[in-house]
C-alpha positions as CSV (number, residue, x, y, z in Angstrom):
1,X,-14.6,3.0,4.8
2,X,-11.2,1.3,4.6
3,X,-10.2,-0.9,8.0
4,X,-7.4,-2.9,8.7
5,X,-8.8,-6.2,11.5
6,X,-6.3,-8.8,13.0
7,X,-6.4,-12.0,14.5
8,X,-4.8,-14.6,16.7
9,X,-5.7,-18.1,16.7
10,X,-5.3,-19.9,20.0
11,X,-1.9,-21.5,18.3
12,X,-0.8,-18.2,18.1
13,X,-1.3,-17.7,14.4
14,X,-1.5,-14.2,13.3
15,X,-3.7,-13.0,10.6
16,X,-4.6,-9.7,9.2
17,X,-7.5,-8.1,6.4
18,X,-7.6,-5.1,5.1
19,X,-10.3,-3.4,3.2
20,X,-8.5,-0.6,1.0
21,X,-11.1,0.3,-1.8
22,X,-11.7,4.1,-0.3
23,X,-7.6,4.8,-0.3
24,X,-7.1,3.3,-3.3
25,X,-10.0,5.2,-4.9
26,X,-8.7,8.1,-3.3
27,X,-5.5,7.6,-5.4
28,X,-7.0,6.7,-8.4
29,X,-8.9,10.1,-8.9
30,X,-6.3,12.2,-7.0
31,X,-3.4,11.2,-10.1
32,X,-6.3,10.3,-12.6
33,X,-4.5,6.6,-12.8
34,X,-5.5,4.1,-15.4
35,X,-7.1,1.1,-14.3
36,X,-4.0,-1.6,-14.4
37,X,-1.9,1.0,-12.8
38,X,-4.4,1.5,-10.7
39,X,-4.3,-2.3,-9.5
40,X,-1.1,-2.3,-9.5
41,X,-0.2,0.7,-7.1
42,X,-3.2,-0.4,-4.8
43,X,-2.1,-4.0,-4.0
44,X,1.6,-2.6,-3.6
45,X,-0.2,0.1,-1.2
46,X,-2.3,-2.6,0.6
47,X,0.7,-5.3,1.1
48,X,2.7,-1.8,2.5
49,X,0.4,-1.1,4.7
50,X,-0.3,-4.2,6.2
51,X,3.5,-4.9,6.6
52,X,3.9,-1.5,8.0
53,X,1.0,-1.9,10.5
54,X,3.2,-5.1,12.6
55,X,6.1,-2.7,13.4
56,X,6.2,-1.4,17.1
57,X,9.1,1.0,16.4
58,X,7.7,3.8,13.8
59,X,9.4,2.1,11.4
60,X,8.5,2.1,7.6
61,X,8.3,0.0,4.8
62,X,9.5,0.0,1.4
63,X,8.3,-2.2,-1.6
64,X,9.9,-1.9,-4.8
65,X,8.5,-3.5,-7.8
66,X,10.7,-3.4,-11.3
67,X,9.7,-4.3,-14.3
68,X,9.8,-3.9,-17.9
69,X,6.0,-3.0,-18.7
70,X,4.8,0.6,-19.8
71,X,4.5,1.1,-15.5
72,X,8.5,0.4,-14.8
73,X,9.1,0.5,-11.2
74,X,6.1,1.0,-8.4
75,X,7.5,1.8,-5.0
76,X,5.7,1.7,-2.1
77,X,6.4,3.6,1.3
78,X,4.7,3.1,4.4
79,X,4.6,4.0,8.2
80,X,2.7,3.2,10.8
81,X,0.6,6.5,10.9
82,X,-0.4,5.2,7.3
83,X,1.4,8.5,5.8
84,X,1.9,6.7,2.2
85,X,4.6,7.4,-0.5
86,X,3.9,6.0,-4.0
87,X,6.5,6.2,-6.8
88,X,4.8,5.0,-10.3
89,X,7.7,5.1,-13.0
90,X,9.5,8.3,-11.3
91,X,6.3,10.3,-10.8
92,X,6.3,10.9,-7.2
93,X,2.2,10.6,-5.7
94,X,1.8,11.6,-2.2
95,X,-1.3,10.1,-0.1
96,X,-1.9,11.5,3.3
C-alpha cells in the first residue's frame, strides 16, 4: 500500500515520504515498461506527487525531463486528487 506522511519539526521544517512501489508497479504492468524506464517514470511520478500534494488550490504539477537516451522526454502531471498523466517519449500513459 503506497502512503504519502509529513512532518513539521518544531523549527517549522517541513518534510515529506512517500512510499510509491504499488503505483509504480501498477504502471509498470499496465504499459509493460522496461525496467530503466520504469525507474525513470516512477521517481518523476513520485517527485510529482509529492510536489503536487503541498498545493491548497487544486493546482497541478508538471515535470518535464529531456534528454537524449532511447526514453527522450518523461513528463509528469500531477494534481492533488493524485489523477496522474505520464508522457514517455510521446506515448501518452494514463494512471487513475
Amino acid at each position: 500500500m503506497d502512503y504519502i506522511k509529513r512532518f513539521t519539526t518544531r523549527e517549522g521544517v517541513r518534510m515529506s515520504l512517500a512510499v510509491t512501489t504499488d503505483t509504480v508497479e501498477t504502471a509498470r504492468v499496465r504499459h509493460d515498461l522496461w525496467p530503466v524506464a520504469t525507474a525513470a517514470l516512477g521517481r518523476a511520478m513520485t517527485g510529482a506527487i509529492l510536489l503536487a500534494g503541498d498545493f491548497k488550490n487544486h493546482e497541478n504539477v508538471s515535470l518535464r525531463i529531456k534528454g537524449d537516451g532511447p526514453l527522450g522526454v518523461v513528463h509528469v502531471d500531477a494534481f492533488i486528487w493524485l489523477i496522474i498523466y505520464m508522457l514517455l517519449n510521446k506515448y501518452l500513459l494514463l494512471l487513475a
